[in-house]
PDB file of N, H, CA, C and O in Angstrom:
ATOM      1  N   UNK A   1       0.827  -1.171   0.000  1.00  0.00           N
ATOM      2  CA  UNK A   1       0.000   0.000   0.000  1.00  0.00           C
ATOM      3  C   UNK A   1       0.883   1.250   0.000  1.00  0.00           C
ATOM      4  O   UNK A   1       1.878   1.429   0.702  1.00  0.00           O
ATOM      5  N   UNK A   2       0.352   2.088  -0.908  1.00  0.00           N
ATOM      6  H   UNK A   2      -0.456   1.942  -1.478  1.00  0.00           H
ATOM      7  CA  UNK A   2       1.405   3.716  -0.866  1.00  0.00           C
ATOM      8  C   UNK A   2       1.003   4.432   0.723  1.00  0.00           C
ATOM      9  O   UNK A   2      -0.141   4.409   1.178  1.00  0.00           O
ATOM     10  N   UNK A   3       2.028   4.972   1.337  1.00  0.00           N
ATOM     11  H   UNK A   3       2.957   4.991   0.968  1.00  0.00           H
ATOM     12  CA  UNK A   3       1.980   6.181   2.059  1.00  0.00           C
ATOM     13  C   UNK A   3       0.714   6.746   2.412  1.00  0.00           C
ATOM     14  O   UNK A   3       0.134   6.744   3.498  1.00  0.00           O
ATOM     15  N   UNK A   4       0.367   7.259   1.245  1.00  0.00           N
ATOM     16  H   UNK A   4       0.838   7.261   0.363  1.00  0.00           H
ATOM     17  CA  UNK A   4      -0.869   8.470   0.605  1.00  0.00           C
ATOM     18  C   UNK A   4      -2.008   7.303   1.337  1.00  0.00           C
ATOM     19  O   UNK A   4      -1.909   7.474   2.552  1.00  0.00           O
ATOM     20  N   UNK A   5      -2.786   6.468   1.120  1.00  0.00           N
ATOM     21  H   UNK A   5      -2.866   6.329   0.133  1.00  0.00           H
ATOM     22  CA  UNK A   5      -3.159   5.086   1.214  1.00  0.00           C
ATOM     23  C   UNK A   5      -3.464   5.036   2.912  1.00  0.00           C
ATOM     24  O   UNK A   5      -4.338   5.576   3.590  1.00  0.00           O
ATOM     25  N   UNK A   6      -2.522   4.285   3.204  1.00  0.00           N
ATOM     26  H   UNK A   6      -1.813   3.846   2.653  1.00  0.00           H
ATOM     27  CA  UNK A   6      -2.337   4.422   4.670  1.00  0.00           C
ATOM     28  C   UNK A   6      -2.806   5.896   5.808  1.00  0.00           C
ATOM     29  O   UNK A   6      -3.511   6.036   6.808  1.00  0.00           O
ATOM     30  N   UNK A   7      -2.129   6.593   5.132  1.00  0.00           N
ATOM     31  H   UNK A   7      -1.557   6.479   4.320  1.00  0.00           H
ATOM     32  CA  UNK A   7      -2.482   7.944   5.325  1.00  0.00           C
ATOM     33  C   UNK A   7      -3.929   8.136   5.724  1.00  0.00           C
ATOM     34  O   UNK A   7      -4.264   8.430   6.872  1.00  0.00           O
ATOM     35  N   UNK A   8      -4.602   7.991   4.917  1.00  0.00           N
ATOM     36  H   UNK A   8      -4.330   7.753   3.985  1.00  0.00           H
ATOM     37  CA  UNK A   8      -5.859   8.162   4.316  1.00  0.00           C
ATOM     38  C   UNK A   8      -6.559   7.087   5.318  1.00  0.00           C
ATOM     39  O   UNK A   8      -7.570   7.511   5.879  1.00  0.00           O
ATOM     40  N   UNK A   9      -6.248   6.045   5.554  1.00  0.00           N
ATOM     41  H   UNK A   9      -5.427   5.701   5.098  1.00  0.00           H
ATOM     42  CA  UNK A   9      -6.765   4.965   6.438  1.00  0.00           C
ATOM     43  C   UNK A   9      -6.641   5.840   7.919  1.00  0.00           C
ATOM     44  O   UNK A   9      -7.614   6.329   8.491  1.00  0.00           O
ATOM     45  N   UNK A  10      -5.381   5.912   8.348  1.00  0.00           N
ATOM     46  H   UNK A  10      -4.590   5.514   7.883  1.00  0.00           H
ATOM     47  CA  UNK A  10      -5.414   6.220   9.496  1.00  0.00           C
ATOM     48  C   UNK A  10      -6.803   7.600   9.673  1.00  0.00           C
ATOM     49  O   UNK A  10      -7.788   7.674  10.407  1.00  0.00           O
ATOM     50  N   UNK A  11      -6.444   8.183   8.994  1.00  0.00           N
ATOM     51  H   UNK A  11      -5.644   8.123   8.397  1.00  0.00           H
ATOM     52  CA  UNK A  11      -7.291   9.618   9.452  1.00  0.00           C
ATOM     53  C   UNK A  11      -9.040   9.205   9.121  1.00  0.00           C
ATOM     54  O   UNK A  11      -9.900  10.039   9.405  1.00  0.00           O
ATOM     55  N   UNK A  12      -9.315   8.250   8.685  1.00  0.00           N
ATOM     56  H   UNK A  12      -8.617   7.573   8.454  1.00  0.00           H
ATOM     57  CA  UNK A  12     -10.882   7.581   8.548  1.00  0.00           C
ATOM     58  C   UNK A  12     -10.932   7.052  10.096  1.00  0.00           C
ATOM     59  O   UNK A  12     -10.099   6.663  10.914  1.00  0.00           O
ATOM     60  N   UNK A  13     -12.783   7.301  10.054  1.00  0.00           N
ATOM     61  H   UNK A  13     -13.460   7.617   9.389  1.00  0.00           H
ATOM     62  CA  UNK A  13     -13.130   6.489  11.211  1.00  0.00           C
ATOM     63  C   UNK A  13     -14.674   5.733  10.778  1.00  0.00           C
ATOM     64  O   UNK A  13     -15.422   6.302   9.983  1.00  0.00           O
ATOM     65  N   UNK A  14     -14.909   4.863  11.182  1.00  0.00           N
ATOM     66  H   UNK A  14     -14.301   4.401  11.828  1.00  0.00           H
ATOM     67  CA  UNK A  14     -16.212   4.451  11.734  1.00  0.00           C
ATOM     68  C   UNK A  14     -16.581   3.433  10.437  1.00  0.00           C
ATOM     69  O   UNK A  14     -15.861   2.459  10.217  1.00  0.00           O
ATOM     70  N   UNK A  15     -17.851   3.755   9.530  1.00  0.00           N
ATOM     71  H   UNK A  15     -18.435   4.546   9.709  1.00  0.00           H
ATOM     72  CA  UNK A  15     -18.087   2.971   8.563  1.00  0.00           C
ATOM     73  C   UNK A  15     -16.998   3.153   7.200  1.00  0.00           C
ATOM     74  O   UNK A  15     -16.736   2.241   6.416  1.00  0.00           O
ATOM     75  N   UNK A  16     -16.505   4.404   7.138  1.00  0.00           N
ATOM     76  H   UNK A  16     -16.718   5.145   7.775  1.00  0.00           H
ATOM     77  CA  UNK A  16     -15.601   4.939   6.349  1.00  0.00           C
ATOM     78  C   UNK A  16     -14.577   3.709   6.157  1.00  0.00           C
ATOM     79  O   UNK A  16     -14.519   2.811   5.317  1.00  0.00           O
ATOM     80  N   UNK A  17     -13.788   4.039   7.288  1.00  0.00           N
ATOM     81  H   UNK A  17     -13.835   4.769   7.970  1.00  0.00           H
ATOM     82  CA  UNK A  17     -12.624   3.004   7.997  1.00  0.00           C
ATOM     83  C   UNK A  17     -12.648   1.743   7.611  1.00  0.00           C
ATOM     84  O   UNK A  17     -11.832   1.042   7.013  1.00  0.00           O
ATOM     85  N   UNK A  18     -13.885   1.525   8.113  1.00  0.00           N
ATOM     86  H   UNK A  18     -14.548   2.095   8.599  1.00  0.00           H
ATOM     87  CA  UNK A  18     -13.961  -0.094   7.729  1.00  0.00           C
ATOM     88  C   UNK A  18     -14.105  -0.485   6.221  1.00  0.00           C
ATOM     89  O   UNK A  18     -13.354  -1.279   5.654  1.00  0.00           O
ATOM     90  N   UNK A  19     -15.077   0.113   5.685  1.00  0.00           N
ATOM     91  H   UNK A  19     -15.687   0.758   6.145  1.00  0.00           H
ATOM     92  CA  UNK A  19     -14.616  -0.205   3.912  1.00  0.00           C
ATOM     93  C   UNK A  19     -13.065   0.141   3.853  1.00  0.00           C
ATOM     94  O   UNK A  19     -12.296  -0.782   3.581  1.00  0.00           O
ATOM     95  N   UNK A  20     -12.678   1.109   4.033  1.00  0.00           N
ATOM     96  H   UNK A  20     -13.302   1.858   4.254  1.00  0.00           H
ATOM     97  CA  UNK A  20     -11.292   1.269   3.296  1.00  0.00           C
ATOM     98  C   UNK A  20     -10.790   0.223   3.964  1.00  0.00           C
ATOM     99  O   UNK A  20     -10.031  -0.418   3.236  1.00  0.00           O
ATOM    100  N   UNK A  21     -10.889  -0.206   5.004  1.00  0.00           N
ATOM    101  H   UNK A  21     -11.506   0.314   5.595  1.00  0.00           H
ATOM    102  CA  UNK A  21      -9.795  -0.958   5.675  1.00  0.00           C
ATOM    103  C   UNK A  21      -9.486  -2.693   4.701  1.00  0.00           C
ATOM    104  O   UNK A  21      -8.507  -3.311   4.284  1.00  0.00           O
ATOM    105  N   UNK A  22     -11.329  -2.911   4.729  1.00  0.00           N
ATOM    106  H   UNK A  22     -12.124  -2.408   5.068  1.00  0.00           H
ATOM    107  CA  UNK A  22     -11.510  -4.325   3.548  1.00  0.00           C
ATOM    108  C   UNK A  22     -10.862  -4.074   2.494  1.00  0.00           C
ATOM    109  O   UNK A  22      -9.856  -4.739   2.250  1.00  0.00           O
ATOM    110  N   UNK A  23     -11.182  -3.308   1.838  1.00  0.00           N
ATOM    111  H   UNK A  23     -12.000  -2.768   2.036  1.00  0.00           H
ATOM    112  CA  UNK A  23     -10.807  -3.072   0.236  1.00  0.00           C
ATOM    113  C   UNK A  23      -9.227  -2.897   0.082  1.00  0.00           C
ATOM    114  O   UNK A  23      -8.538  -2.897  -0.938  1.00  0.00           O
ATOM    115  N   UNK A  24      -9.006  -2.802   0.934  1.00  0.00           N
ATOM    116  H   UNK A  24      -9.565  -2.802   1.762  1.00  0.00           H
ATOM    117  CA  UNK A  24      -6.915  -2.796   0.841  1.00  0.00           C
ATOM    118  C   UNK A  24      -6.258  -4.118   1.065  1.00  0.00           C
ATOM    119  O   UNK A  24      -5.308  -4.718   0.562  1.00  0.00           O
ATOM    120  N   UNK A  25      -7.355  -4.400   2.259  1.00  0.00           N
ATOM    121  H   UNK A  25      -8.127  -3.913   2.667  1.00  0.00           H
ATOM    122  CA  UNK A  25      -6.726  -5.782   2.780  1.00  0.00           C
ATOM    123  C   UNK A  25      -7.094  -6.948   1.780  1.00  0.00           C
ATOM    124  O   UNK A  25      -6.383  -7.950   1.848  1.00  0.00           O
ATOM    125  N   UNK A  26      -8.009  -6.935   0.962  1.00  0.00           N
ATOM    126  H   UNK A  26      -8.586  -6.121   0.907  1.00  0.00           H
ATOM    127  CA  UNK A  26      -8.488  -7.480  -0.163  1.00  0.00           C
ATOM    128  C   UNK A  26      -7.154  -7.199  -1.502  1.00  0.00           C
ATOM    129  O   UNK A  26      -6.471  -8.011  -2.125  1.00  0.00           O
ATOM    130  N   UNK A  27      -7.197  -6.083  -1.533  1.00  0.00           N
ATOM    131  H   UNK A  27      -7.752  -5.423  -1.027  1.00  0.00           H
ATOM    132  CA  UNK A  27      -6.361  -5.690  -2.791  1.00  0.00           C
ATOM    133  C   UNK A  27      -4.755  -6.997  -1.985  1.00  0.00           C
ATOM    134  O   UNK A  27      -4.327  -8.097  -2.335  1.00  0.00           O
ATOM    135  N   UNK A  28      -4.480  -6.254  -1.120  1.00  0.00           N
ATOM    136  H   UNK A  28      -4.828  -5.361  -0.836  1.00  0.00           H
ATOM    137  CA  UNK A  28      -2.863  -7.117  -0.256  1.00  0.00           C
ATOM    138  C   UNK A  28      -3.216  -8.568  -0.408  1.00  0.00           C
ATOM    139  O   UNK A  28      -2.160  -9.103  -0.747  1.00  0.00           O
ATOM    140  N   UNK A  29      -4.191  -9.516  -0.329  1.00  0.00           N
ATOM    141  H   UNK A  29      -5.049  -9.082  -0.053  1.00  0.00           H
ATOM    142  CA  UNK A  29      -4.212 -10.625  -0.138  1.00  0.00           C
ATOM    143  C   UNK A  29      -3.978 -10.975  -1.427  1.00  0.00           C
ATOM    144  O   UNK A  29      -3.183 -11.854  -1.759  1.00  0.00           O
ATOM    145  N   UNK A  30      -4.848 -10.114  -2.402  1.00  0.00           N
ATOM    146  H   UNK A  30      -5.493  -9.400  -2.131  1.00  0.00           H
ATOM    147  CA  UNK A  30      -4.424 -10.846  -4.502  1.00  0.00           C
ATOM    148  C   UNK A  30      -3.508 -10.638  -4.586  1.00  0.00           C
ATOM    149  O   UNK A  30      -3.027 -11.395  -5.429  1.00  0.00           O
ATOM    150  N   UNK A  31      -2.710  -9.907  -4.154  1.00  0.00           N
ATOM    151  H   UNK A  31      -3.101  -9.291  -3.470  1.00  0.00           H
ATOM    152  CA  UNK A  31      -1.579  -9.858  -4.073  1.00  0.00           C
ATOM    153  C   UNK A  31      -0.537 -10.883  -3.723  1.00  0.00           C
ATOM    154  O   UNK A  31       0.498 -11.129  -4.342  1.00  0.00           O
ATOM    155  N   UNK A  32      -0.919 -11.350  -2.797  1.00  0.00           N
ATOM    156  H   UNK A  32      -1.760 -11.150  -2.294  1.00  0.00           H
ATOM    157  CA  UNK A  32      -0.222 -12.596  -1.991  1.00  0.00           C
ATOM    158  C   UNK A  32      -0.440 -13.480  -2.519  1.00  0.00           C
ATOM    159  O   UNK A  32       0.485 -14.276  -2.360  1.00  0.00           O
ATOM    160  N   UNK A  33      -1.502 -14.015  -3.363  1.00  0.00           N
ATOM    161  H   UNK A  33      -2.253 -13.368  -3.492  1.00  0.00           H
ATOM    162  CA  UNK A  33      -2.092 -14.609  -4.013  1.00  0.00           C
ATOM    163  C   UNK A  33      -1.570 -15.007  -5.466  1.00  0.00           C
ATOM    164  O   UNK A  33      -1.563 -16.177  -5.848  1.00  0.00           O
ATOM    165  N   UNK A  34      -1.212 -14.127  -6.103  1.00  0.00           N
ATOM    166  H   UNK A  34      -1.218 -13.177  -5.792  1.00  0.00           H
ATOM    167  CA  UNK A  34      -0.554 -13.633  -7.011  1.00  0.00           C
ATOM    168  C   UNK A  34       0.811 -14.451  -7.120  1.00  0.00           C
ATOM    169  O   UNK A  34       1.098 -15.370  -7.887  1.00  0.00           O
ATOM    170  N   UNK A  35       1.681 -13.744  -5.967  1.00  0.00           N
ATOM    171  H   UNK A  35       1.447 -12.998  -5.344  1.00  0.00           H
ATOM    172  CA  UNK A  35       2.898 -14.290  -5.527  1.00  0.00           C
ATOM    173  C   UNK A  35       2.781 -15.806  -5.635  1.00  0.00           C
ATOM    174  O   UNK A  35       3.315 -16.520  -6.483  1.00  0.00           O
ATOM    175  N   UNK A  36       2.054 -16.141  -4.708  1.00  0.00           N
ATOM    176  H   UNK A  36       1.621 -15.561  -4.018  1.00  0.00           H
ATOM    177  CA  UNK A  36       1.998 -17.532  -4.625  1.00  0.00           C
ATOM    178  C   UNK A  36       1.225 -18.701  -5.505  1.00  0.00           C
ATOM    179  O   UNK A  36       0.821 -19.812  -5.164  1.00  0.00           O
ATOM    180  N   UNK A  37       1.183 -18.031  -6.734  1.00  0.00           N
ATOM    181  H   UNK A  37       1.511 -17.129  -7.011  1.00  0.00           H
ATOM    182  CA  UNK A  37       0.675 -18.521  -8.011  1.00  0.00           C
ATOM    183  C   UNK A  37       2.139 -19.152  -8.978  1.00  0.00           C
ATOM    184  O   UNK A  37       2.490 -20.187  -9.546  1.00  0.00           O
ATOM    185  N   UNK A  38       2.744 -17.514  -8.657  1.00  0.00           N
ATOM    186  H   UNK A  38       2.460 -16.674  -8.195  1.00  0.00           H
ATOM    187  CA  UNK A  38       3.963 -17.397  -9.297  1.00  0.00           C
ATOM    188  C   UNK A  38       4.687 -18.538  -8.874  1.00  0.00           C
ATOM    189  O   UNK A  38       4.968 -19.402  -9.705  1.00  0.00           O
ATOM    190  N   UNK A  39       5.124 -18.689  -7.342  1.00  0.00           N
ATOM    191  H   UNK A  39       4.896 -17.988  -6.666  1.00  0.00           H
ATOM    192  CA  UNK A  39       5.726 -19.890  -6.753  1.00  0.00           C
ATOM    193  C   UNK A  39       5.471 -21.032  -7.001  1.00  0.00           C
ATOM    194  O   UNK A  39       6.445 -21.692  -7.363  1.00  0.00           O
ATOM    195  N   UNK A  40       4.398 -21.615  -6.944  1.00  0.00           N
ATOM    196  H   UNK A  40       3.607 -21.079  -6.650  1.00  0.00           H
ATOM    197  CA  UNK A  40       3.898 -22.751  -7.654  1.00  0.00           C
ATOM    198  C   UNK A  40       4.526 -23.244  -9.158  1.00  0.00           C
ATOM    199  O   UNK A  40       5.251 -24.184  -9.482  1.00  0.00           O
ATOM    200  N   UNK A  41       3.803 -21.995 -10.006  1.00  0.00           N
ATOM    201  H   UNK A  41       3.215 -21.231  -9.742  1.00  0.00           H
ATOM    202  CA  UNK A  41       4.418 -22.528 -11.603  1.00  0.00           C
ATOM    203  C   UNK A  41       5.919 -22.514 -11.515  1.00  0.00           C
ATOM    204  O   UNK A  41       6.390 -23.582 -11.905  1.00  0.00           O
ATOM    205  N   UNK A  42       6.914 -21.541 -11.080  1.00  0.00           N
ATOM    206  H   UNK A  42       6.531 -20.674 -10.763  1.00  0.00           H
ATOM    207  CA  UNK A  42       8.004 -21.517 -10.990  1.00  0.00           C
ATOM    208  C   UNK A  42       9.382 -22.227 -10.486  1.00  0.00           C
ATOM    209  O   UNK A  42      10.483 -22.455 -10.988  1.00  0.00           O
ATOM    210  N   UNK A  43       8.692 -22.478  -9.120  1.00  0.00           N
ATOM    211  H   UNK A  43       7.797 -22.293  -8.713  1.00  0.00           H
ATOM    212  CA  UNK A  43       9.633 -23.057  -7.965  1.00  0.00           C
ATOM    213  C   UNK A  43       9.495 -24.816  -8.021  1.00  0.00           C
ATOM    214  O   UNK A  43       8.574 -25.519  -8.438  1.00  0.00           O
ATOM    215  N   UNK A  44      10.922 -25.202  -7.367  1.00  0.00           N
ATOM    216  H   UNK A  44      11.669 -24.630  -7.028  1.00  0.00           H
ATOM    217  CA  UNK A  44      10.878 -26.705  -7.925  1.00  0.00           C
ATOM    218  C   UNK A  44      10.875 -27.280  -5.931  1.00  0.00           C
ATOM    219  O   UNK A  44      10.438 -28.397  -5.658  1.00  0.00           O
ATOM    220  N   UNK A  45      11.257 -26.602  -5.115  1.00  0.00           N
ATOM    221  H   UNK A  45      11.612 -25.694  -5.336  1.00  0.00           H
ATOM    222  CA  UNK A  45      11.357 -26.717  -3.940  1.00  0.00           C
ATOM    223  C   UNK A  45      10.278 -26.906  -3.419  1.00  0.00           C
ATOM    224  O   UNK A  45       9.476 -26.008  -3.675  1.00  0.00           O
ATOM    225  N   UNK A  46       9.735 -28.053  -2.504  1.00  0.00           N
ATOM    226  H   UNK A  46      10.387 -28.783  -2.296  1.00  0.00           H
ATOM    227  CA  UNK A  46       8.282 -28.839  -2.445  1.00  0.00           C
ATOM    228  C   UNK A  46       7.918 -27.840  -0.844  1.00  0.00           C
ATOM    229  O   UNK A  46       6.735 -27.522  -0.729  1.00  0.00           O
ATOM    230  N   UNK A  47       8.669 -27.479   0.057  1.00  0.00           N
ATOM    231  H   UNK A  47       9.631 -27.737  -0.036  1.00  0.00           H
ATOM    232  CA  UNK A  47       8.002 -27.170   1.025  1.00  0.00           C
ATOM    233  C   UNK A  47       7.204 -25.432   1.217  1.00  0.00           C
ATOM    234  O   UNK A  47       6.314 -24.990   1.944  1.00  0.00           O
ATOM    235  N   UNK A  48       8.348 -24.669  -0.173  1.00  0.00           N
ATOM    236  H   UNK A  48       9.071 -25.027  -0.763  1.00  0.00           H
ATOM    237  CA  UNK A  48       7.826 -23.498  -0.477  1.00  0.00           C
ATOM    238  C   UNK A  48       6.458 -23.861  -1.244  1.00  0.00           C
ATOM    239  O   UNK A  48       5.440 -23.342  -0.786  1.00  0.00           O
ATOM    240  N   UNK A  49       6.330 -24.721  -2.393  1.00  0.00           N
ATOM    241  H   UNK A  49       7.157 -25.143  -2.765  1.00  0.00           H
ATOM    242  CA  UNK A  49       5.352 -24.981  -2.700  1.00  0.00           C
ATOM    243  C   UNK A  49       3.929 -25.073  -1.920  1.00  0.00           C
ATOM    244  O   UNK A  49       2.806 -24.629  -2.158  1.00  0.00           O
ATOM    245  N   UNK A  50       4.601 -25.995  -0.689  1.00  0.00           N
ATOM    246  H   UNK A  50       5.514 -26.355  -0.497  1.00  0.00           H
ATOM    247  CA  UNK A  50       3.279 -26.455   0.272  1.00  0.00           C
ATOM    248  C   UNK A  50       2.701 -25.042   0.867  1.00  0.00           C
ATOM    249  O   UNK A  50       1.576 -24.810   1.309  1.00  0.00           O
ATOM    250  N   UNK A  51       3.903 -24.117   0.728  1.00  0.00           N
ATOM    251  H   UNK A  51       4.817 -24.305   0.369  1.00  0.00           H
ATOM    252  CA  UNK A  51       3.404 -22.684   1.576  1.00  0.00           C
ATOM    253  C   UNK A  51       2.415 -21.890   0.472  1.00  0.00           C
ATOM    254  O   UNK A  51       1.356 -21.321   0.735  1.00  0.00           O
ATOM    255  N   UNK A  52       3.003 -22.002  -0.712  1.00  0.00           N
ATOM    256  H   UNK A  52       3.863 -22.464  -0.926  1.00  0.00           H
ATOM    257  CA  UNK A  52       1.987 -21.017  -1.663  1.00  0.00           C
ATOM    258  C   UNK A  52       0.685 -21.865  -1.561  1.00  0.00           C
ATOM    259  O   UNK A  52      -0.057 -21.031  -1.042  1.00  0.00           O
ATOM    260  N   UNK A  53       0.215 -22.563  -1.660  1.00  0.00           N
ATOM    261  H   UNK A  53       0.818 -23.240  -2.082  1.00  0.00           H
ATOM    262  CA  UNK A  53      -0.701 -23.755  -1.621  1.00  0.00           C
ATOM    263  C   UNK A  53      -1.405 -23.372  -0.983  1.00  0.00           C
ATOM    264  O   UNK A  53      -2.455 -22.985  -1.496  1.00  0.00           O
ATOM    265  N   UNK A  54      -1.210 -23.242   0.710  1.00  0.00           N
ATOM    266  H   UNK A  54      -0.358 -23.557   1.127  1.00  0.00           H
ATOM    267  CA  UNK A  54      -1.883 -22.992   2.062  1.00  0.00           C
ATOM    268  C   UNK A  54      -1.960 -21.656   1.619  1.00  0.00           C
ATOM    269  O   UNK A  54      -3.125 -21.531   1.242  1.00  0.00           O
ATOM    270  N   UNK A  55      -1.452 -20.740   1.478  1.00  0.00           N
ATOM    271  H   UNK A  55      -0.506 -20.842   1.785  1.00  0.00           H
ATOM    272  CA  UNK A  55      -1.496 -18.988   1.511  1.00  0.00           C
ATOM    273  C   UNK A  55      -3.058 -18.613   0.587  1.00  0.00           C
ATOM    274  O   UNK A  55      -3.956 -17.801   0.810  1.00  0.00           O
ATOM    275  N   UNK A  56      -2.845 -19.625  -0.504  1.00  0.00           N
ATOM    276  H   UNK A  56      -2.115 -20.285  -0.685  1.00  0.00           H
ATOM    277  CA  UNK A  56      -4.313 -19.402  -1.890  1.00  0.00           C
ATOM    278  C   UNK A  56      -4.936 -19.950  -1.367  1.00  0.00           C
ATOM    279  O   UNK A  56      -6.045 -19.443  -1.536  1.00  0.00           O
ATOM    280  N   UNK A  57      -5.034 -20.995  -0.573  1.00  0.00           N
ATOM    281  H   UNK A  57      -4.133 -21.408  -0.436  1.00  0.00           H
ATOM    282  CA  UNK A  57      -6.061 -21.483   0.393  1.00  0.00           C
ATOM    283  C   UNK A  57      -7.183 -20.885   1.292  1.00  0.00           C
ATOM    284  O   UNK A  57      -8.399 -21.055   1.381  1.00  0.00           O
ATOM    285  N   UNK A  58      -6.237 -20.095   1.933  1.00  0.00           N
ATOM    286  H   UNK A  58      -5.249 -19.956   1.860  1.00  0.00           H
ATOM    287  CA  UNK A  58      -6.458 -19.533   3.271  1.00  0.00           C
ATOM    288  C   UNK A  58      -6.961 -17.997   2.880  1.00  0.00           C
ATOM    289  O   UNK A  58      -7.857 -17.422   3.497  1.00  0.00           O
ATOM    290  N   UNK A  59      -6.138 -17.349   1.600  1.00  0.00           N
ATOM    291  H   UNK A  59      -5.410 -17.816   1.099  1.00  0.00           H
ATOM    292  CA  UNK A  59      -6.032 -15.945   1.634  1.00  0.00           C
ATOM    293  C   UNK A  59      -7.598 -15.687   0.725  1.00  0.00           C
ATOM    294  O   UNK A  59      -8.546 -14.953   1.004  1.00  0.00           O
ATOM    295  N   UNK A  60      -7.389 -16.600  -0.415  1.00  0.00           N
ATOM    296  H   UNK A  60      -6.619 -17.196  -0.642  1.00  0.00           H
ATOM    297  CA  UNK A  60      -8.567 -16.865  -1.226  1.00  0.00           C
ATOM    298  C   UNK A  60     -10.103 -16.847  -0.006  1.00  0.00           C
ATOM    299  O   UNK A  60     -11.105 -16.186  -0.276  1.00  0.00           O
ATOM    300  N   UNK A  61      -9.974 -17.738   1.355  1.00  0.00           N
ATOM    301  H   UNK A  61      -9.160 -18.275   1.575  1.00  0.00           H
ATOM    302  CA  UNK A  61     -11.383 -17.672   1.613  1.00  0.00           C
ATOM    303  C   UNK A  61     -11.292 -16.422   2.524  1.00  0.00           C
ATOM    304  O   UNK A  61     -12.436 -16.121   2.868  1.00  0.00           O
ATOM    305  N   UNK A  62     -10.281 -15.495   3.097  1.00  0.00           N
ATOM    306  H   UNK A  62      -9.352 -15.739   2.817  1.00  0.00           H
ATOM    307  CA  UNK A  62     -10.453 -14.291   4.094  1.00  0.00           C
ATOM    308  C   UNK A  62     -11.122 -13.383   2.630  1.00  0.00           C
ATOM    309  O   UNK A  62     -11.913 -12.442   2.689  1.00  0.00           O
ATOM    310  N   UNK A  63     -10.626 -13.896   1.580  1.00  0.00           N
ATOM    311  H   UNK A  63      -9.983 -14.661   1.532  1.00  0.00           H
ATOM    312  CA  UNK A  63     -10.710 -12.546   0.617  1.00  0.00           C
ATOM    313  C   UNK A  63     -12.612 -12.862   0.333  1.00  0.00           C
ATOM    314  O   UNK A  63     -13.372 -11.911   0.147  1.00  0.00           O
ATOM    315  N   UNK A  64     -13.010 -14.036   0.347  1.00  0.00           N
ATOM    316  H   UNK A  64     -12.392 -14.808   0.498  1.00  0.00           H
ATOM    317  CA  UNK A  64     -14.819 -14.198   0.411  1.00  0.00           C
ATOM    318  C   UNK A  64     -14.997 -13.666   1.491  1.00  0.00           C
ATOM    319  O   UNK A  64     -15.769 -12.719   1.338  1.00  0.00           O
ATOM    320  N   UNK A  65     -14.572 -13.819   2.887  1.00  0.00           N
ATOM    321  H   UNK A  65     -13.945 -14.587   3.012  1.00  0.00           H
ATOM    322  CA  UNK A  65     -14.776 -13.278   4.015  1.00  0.00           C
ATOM    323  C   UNK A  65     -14.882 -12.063   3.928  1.00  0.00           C
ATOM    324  O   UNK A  65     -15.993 -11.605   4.196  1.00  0.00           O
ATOM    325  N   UNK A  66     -13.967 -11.263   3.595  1.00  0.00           N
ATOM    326  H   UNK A  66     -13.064 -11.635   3.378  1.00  0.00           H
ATOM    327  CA  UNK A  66     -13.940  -9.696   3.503  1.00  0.00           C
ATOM    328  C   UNK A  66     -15.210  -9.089   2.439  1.00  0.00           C
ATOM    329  O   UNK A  66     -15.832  -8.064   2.720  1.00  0.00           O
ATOM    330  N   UNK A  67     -15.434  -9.779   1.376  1.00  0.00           N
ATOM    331  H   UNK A  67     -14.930 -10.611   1.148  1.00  0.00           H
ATOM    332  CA  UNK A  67     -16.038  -9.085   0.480  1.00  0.00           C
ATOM    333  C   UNK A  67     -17.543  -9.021   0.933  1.00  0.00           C
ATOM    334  O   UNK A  67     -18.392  -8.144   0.776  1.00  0.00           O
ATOM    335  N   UNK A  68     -17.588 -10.411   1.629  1.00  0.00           N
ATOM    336  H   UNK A  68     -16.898 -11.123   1.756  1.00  0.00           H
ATOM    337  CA  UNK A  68     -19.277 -10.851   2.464  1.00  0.00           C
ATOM    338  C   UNK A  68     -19.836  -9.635   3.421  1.00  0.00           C
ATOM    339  O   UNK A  68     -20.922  -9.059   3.483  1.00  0.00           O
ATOM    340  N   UNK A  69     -18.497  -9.500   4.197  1.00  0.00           N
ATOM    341  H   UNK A  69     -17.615  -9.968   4.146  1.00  0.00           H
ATOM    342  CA  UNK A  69     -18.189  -7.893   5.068  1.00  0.00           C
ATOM    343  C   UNK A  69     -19.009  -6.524   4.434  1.00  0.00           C
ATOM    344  O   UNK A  69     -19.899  -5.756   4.798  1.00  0.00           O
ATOM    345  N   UNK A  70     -18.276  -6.690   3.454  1.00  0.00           N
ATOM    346  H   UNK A  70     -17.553  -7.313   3.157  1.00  0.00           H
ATOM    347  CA  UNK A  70     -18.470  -5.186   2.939  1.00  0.00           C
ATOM    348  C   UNK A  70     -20.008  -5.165   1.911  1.00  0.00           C
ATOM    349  O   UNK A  70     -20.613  -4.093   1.909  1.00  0.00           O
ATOM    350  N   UNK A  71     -20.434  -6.007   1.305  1.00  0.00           N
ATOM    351  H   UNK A  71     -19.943  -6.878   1.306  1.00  0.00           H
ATOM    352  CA  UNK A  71     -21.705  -6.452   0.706  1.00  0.00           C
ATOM    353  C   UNK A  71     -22.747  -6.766   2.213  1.00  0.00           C
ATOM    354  O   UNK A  71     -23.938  -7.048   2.087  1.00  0.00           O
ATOM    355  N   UNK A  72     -22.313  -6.698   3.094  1.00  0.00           N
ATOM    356  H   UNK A  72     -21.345  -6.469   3.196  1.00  0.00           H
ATOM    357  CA  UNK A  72     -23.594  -6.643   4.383  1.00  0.00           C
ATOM    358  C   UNK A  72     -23.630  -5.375   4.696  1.00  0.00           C
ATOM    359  O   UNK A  72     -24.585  -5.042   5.397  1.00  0.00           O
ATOM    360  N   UNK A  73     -22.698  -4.365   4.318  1.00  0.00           N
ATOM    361  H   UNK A  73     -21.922  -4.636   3.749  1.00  0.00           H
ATOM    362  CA  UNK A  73     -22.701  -2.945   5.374  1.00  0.00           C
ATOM    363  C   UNK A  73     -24.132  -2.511   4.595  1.00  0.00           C
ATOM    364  O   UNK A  73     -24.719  -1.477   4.913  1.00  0.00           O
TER     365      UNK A  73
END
C-alpha cells in the first residue's frame, strides 16, 4: 500500500474506515495470491510450494470473508 493510502486509512473512522480498511486488505491478499501462483508454476522446492498452496487457500477464503463484510454494510 502507498503512504498516501495508509495515510488516508489512518485519518478515517467508523463505517468509512472499515470499507477502506476491507478493500486494501483485499487488494494485499491478490496480491499474496498472485505471488503464490507465481511460486507454484516456478519453484521446484516442495516445502515453499506447500506454503503457496496454504497462503491461496487460506487468503482466497479471508478474501470471500472480507467481500461478504463489505456487501452486508
Amino acid at each position: 500500500m502507498h503512504d498516501t493510502r495508509l495515510t488516508d486509512l489512518d485519518r478515517a473512522s467508523g463505517r468509512a474506515f472499515d470499507t477502506m480498511f476491507l478493500t486494501m486488505m483485499i487488494k494485499h491478499h491478490e496480491g499474496a495470491i498472485d505471488m503464490a501462483e507465481s511460486e507454484l508454476r516456478h519453484s521446484s522446492y516442495g516445502p515453499t510450494k506447500d506454503l503457496a498452496s496454504d497462503i491461496i487457500r487460506s487468503q482466497t477464503a479471508e478474501i470471500a470473508e472480507m467481500r461478504a463484510m463489505l456487501e452486508a454494510r
